[in-house]
VMD Tcl script that draws the C-alpha trace (Angstrom):
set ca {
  {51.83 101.65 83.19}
  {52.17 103.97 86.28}
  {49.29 103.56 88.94}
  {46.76 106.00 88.44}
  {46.99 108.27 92.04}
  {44.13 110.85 92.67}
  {44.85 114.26 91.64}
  {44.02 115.37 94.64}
  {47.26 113.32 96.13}
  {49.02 115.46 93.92}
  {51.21 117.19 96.66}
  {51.20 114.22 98.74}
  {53.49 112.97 95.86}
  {55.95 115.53 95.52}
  {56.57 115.28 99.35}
  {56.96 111.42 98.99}
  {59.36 112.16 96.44}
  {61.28 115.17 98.07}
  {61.42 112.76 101.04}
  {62.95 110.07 98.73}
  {65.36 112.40 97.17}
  {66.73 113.65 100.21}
  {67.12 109.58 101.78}
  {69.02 108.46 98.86}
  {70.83 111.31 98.57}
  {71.73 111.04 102.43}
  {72.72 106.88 101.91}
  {75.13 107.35 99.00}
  {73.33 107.20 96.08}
  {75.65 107.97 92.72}
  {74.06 110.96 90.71}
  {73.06 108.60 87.40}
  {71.01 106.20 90.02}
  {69.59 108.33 91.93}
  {68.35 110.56 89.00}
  {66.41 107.60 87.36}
  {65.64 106.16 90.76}
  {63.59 109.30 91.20}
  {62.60 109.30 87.05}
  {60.63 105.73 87.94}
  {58.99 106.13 91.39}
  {57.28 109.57 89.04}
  {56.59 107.63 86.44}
  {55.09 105.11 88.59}
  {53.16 107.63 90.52}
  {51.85 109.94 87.69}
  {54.00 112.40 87.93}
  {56.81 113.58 85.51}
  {59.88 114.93 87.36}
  {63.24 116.25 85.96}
  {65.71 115.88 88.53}
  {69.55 117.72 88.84}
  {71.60 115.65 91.68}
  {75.03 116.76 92.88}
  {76.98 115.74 95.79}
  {75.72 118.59 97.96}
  {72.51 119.14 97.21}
  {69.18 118.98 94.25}
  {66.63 120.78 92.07}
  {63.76 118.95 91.54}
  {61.17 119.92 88.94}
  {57.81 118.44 89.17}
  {54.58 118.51 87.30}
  {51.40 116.42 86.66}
  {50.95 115.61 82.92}
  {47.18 115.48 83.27}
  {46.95 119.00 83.74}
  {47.66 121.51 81.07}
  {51.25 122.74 80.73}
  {52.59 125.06 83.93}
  {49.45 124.85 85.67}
  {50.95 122.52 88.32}
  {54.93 122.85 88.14}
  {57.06 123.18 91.39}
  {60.26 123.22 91.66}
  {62.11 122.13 95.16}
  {65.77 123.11 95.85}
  {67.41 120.96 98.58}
  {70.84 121.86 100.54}
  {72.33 118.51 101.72}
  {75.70 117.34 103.19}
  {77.62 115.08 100.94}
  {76.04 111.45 101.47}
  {77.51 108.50 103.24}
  {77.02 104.62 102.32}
  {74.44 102.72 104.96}
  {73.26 99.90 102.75}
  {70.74 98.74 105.72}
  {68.76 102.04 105.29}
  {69.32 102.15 101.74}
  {67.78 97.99 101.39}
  {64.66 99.76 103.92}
  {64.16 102.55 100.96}
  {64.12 100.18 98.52}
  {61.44 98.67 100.28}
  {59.28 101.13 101.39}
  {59.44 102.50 97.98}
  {58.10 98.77 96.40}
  {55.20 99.02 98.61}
  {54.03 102.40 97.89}
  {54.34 101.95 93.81}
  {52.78 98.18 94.17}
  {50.04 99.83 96.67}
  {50.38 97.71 99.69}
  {51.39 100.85 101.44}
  {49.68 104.59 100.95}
  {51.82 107.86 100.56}
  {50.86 109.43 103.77}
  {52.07 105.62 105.64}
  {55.55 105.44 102.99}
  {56.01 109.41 103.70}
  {56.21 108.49 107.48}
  {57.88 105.31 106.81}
  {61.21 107.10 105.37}
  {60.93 109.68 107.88}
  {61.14 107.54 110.85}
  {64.26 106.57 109.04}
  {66.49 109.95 110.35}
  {66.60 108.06 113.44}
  {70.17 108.58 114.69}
  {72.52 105.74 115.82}
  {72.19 103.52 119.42}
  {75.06 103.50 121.38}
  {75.32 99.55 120.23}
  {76.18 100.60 117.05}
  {78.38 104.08 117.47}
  {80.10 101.13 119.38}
  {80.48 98.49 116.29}
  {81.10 102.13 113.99}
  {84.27 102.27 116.18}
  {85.05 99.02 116.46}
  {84.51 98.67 112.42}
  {87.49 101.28 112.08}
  {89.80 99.31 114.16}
  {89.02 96.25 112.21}
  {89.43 97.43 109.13}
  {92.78 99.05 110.30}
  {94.09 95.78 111.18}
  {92.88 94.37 108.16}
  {94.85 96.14 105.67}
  {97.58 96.14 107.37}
  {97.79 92.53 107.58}
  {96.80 92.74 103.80}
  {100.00 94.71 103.53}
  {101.77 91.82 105.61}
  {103.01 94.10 108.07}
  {104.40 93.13 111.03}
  {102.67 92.78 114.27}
  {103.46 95.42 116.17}
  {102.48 97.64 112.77}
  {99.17 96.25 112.39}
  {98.73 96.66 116.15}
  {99.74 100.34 115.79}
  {97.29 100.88 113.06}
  {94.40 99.15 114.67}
  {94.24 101.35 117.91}
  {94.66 104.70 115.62}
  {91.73 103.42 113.94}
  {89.57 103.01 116.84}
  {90.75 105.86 118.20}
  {90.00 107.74 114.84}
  {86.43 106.16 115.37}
  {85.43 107.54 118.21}
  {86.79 110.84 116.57}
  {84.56 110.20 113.75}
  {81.28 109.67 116.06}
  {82.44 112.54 118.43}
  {81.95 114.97 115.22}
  {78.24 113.96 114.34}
  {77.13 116.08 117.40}
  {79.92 118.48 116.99}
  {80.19 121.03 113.65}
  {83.25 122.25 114.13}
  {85.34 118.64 114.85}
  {83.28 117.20 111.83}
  {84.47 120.67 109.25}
  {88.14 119.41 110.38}
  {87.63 115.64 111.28}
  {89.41 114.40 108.11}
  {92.82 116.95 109.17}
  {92.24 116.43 112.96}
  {92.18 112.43 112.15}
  {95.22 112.65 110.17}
  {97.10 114.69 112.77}
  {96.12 112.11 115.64}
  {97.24 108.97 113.68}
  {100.14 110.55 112.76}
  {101.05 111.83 115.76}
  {100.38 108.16 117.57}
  {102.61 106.47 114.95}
  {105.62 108.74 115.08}
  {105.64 108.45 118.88}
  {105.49 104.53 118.79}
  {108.01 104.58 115.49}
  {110.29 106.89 118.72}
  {109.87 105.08 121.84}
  {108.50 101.46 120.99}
  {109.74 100.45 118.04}
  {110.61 101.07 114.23}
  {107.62 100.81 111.56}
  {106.47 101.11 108.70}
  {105.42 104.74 109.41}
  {103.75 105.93 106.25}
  {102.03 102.72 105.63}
  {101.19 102.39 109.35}
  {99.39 106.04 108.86}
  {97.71 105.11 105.41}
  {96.17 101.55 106.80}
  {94.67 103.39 109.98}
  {92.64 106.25 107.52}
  {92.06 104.15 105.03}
  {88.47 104.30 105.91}
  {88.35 108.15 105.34}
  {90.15 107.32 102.09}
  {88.39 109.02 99.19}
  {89.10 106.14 96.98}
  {85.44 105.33 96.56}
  {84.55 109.10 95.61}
  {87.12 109.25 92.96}
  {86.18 106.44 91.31}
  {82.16 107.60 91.64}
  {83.74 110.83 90.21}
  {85.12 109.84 87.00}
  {82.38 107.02 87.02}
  {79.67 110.56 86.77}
  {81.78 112.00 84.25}
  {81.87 109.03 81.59}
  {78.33 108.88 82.45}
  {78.41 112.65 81.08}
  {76.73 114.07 84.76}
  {79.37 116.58 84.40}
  {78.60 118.78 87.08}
  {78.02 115.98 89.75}
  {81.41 114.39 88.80}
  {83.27 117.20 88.44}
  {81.84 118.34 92.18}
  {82.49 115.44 93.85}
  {86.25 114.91 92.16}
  {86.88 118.34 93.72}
  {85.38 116.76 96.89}
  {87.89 113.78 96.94}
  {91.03 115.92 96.24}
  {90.34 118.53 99.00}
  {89.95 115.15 101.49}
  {93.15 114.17 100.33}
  {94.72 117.81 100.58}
  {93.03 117.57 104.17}
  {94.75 114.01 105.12}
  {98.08 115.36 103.86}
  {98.25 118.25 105.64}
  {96.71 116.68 108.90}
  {99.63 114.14 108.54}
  {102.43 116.64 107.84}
  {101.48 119.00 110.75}
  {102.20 115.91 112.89}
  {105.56 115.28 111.58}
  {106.43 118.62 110.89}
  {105.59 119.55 115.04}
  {107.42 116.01 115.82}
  {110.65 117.02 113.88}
  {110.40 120.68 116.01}
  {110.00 118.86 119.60}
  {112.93 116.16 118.16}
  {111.41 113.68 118.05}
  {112.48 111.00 115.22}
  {111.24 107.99 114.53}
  {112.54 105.07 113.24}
  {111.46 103.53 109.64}
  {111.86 100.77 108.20}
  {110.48 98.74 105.56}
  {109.58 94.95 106.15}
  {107.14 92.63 105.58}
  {107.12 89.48 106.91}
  {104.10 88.06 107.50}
  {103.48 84.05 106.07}
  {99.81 83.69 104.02}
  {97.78 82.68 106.25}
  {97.89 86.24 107.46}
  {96.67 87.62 104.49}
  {93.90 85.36 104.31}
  {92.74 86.18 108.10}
  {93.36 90.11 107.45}
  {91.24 89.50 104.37}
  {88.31 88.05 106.15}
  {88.31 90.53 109.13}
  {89.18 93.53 106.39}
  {85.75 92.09 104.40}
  {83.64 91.86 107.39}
  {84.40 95.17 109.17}
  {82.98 96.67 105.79}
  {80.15 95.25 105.94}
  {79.91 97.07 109.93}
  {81.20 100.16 108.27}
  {78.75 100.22 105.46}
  {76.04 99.15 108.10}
  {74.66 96.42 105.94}
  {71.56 94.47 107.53}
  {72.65 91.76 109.50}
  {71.50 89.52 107.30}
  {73.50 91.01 104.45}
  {76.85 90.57 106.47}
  {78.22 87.51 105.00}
  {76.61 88.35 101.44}
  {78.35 92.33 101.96}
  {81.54 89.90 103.17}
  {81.73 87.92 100.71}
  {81.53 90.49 97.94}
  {84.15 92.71 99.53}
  {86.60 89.36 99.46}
  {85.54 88.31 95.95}
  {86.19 91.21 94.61}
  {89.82 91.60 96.12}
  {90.97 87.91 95.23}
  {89.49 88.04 92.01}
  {91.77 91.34 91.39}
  {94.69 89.90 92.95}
  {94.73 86.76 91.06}
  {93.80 87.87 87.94}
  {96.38 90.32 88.27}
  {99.26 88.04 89.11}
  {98.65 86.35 85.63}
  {97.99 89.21 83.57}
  {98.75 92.61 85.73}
  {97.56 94.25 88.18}
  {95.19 96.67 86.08}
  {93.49 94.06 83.87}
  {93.38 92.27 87.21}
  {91.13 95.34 88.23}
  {89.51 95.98 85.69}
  {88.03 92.37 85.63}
  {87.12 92.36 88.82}
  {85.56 95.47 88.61}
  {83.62 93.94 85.70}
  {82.94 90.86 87.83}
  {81.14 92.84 90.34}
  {79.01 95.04 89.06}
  {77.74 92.16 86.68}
  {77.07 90.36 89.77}
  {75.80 93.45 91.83}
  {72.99 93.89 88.89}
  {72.03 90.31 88.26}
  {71.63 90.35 92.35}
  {68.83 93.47 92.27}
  {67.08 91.96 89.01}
  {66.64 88.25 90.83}
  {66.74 88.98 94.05}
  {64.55 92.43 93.64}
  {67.39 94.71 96.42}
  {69.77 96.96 95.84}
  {72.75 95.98 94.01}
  {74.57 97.98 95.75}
  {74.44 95.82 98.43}
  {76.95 93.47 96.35}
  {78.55 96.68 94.32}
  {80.16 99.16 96.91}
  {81.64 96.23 98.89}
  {83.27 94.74 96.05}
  {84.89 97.15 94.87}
  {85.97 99.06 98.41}
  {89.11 96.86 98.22}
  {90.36 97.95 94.66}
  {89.59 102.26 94.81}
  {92.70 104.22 94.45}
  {92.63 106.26 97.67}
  {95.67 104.66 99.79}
  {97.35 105.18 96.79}
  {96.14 108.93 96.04}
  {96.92 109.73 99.57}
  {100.15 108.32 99.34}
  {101.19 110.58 96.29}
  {100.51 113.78 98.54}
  {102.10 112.78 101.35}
  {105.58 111.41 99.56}
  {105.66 114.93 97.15}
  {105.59 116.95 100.45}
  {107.82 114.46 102.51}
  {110.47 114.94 99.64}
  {109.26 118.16 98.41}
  {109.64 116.71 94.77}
  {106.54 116.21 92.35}
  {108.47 113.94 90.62}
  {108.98 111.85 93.75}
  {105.38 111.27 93.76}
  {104.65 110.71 89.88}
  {104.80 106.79 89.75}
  {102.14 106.26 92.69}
  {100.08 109.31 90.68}
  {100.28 107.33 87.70}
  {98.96 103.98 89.29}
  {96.18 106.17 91.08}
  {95.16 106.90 86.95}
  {95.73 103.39 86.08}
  {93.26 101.82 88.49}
  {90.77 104.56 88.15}
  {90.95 103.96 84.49}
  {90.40 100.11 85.29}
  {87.92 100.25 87.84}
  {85.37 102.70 85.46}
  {86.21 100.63 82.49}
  {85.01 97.38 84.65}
  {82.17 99.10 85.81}
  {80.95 100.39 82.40}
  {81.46 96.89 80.77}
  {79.71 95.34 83.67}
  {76.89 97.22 83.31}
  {76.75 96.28 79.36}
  {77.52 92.37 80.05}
  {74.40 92.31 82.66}
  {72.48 95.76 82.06}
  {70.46 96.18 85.43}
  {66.87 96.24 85.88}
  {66.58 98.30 88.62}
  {68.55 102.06 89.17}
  {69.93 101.37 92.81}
}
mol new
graphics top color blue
foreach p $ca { graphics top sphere $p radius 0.5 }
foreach p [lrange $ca 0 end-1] q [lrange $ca 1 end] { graphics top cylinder $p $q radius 0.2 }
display resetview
């Protein structure tokens, strides 16, 4: 039964609301959670509000059901940039948003609560952003069993692609081409060392340094919207993942296109020869610059760790016995079962468990790596094999998800 707020709190609500709308929005809410995210907190505070969520922005339609019908409608439409994952302001949401419906904290005190929220990043962690990118560089390449000087190459483009990335927060125009300016840089840095060092790897050097700008995890929240029938949402935020792909590729080609003009040619080759234990290290410094990246709590590190890692050996194992897509799609299945049984008994955001887990397993290394070997080659066909696994594990990874959710239906929207 929702708690029975004064009428005269009545616009005190919608601006609690509006405020939570935009904040979930803004931490990388999906369009089906945030929509009955915002359905409950109305419910709960005697309201009733029909909400339309895209990636860039929302209506919201509100009205209080003890008064007669269009007497107190309003309708608020809100412009925002396309939201990015912080699971440690997302967890302080959650929580702010508890307090107010349980009433151990008033509107006017939760109101001021999320706002004090928009407080931009410290230096100290800009710092562990960059640092994050680097990591997580290094990790995938030694997922990839690369050799050293590869994984070395692809570690300092991605720090140096993180303090691009938190350069452009402050600066419009770097941030409207950050994902093409990135692209350039790292390709740029890998074709000289691939010239003067040493011969690598160069494509996969260049995909393991942006994987974090990767829209693997949009394509899969994409067609994840779509089979959830938010058409619009999915369908705007699909087009949002192909045009960062479209902007990687060409960032990457200017690069090799200016390289090949200057003559300068680097040397490939293709060798992997790292021993296990490699993998196993890259895996644990891959899972824990996630959880830096996705600015978990600190708390949450080794549970955001630990579901990043799950959710890769899970894939990889099951996949070695059966294939690599039913190895997906169980681990896929794995984690959001174990993402919603962690918000209905430990009362926090599965998502805290959910985005990690499946970071390791979204198709945009391999989406990325379509456009760039078409163009290389200047052949479709060329790229239609690593198009067709891009389908195949974006078919896997929303057929896990949806059969998750059925296995262990959550409680709770985020």
């Amino acid at each position: 039964m929702s708690r029975p707020f004064p009428q005269e709190a009545y616009a005190a609500r919608i601006a609690f609301m509006v405020e939570l709308a935009e904040h979930l929005h803004a931490y990388g809410t999906t369009a089906p959670r945030l929509e009955a995210s915002l359905e409950m907190v109305a419910q709960k505070l005697g309201l009733e509000c029909e909400p339309w969520t895209n990636p860039t922005g929302m209506v919201l339609s509100f009205s209080d059901p003890m008064r007669p019908p269009g007497d107190s409608d309003a309708t608020r439409v809100i412009r925002m940039p396309p939201g990015d994952n912080d699971l440690g302001r997302l967890c302080d949401v959650d929580l702010i948003v508890e307090g107010v419906v349980a009433g151990r904290m008033g509107l006017a005190e939760g109101h001021a609560a999320l706002r004090a929220l928009d407080r931009p990043l410290t230096r100290s962690q800009n710092l562990m952003q960059v640092l994050g990118f680097g990591m997580v560089a290094a990790g995938i390449g030694g997922l990839l069993r690369l050799p050293w000087l590869d994984i070395a190459t692809a570690s300092t483009i991605g720090l140096v692609i993180g303090l691009l990335q938190v350069a452009s927060r402050t600066r419009p125009r770097l941030r409207e081409a950050g994902d093409a300016v990135s692209a350039m840089v790292a390709a740029s840095i890998a074709v000289l060392v691939a010239a003067y060092v040493a011969p690598l790897n160069l494509n996969t050097v260049i995909i393991s340094a942006l994987i974090v700008l990767m829209p693997g995890l949009a394509l899969t929240n994409a067609v994840n919207e779509l089979t959830s029938q938010h058409l619009m949402s999915g369908t705007a935020r699909f087009a949002g993942a192909v045009a960062t792909m479209i902007m990687l590729t060409v960032g990457t080609m200017v690069a090799m296109a200016a390289a090949g003009m200057v003559g300068i040619e680097p040397q490939v080759r293709a060798w992997r020869p790292q021993p296990d234990w490699v993998e196993w290290c890259a895996l644990a410094l891959a899972a824990f610059a996630f959880a830096v990246l996705f600015r978990a709590k600190a708390r949450d590190y080794p549970l955001v760790a630990a579901a990043a890692a799950t959710g890769y050996l899970v894939s990889r194992l099951a996949g070695q016995a059966w294939g690599a897509e039913l190895g997906i799609f169980l681990s896929a299945l794995v984690i959001t079962a174990a993402g919603n049984g962690y918000a209905r008994w430990a009362w926090r955001p599965g998502a805290v468990v959910r985005v990690p887990g499946i970071i390791l397993m979204v198709p945009g290394s391999s989406s990325v790596r379509t456009l760039i070997t078409s163009v290389q080659q200047q052949d479709l066909s060329a790229g239609q094999v690593a198009a067709m696994a891009v389908v195949n594990i974006l078919l896997a990874l929303v057929a896990g998800l949806i059969f998750g959710n059925l296995l262990l239906p959550a409680r709770r929207s985020l």
